[in-house]
N, C-alpha and C positions, 0 to 999 in steps of 0.2 A: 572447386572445392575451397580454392582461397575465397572465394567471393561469400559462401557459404560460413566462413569463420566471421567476416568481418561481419554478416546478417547474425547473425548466434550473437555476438557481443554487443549489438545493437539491440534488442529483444530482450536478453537478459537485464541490458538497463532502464526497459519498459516494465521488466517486471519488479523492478525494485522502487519505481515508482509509479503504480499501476494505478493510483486515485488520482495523477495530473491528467488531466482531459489535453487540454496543450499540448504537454510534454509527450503523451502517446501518441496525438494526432501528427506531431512533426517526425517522430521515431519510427513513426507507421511508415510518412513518406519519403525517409531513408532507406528502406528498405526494399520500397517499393520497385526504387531506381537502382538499388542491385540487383532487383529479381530480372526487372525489363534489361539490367545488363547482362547477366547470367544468361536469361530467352538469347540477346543475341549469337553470344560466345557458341550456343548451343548448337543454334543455327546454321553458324558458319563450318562450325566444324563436321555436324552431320554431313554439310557438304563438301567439304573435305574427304570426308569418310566414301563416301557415295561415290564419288570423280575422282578417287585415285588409283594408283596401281596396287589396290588390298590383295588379297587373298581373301574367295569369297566365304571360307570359313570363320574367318575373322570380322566379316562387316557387323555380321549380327549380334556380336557383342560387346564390338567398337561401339555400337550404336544406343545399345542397352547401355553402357556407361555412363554415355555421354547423356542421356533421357534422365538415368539415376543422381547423376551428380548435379545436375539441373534440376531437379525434382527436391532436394533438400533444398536449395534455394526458396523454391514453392511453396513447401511445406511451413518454413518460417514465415516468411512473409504473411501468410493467411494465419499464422497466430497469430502473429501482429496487429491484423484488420480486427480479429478478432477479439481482442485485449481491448483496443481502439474502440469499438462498439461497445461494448457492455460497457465500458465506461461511461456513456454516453448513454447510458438506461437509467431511469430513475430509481436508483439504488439505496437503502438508508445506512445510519451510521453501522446497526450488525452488516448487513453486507457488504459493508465497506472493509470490515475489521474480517470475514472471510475469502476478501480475494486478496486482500495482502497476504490468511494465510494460505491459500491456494498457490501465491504467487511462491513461496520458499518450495513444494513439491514442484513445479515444473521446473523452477532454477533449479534444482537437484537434477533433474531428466537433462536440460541444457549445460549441466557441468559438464554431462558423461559425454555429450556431443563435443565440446570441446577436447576431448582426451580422444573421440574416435577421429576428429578431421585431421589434427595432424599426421594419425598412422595412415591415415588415405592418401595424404600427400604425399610420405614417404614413400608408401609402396609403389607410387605415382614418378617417383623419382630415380629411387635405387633400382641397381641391374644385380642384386643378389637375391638370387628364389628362394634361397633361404629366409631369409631377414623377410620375402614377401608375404610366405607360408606363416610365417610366425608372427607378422602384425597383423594376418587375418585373424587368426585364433587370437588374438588380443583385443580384437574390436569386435570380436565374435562373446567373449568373456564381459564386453562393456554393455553391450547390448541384453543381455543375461540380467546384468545386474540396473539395467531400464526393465525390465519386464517386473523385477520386484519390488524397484518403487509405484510403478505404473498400479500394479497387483495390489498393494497394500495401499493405495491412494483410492481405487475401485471398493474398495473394502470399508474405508472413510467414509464415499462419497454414499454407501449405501446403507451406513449406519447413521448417518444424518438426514436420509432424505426427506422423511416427515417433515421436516422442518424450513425447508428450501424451495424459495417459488422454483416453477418448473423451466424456468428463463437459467436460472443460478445451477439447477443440476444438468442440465443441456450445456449449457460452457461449460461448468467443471467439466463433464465426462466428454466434449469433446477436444477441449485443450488436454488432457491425459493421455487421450487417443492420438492426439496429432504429436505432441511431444515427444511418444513413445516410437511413432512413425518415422520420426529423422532417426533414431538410433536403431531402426529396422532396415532402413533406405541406405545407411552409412556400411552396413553387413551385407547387402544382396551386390554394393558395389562391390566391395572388397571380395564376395564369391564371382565375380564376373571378372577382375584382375585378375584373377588367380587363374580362370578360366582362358581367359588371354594368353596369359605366360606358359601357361599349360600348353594350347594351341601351338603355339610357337615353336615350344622345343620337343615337339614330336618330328 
């Protein structure tokens, strides 16, 4: 999850300068060496999970965690390649002036991702079920409100489309879709904690 913040802050700076070809291409391969280091973490710990003294009730959701929390990593990273590439498409000056404004919708989607990783890592940290129950329902609320920029960005994209090669509606809608996707993946973790904790004190 921390690695997954430091990917989010790196991506949001690709998208505030989304016409440097350069400056994506090296931000792309920052990220990339988080994602390859997140795969390891992943790795090792699956096998932790697998080889130790669990309770078999619990492997299956130790293991979904660990898959989801590794999976936001993923999800960043391929917007990133993705940003990277259409940069990298013969674009003209209007499409240049609409993925910078494309780029302020997805930075709206990645602010919310920021407000939902730290309540991951808390819940990740604290030993009160309370305070756990109650950052799920708060990253359960954030995700709610990804789904109505996602919604009203879908809504944009398809009041414009006359107007847009079929290369420019394909990334828009599937950078919306993958955006939307970390603040989906940040919620099924936080139900799988909770799951956990649930587990435990039966």
């Amino acid at each position: 999850v921390s690695i997954a913040s430091q990917a989010n802050v790196i991506l949001k700076v690709m998208f505030k300068d989304c016409c440097n070809k350069q400056a994506l291409t090296e931000n792309m391969h920052a990220v990339r060496a988080l994602e390859k280091k997140s795969d390891a973490i992943a790795f090792k710990l699956n096998e932790d999970i697998t080889s130790g003294a669990i309770s078999p009730n619990l492997i299956d959701d130790l293991i979904e965690s660990t898959h989801l929390a590794d999976n936001i990593v993923d999800i960043i990273f391929y917007l990133s390649r993705e940003l990277s590439r259409m940069a990298k498409a013969n674009i003209t000056d209007l499409e240049l002036h609409q993925e910078v404004e494309w780029a302020e919708v997805y930075t709206r989607l990645l602010n919310l991702v920021d407000q939902s990783l730290p309540k991951l890592q808390l819940m990740l940290s604290t030993g009160s079920v309370p305070q756990i129950l109650q950052l799920r329902t708060e990253i359960e609320a954030i995700e709610e409100t990804g789904d109505d920029i996602k919604d009203a960005g879908f809504d944009k994209l398809y009041s414009m489309a006359s107007d847009l090669h079929f290369l420019q509606f394909y990334h828009y809608s599937e950078m919306l879709h993958k955006s939307d996707d970390i603040l989906d993946t940040c919620e099924d973790l936080s139900d799988v904690l909770v799951s956990i904790v649930t587990s435990i004190l039966k």
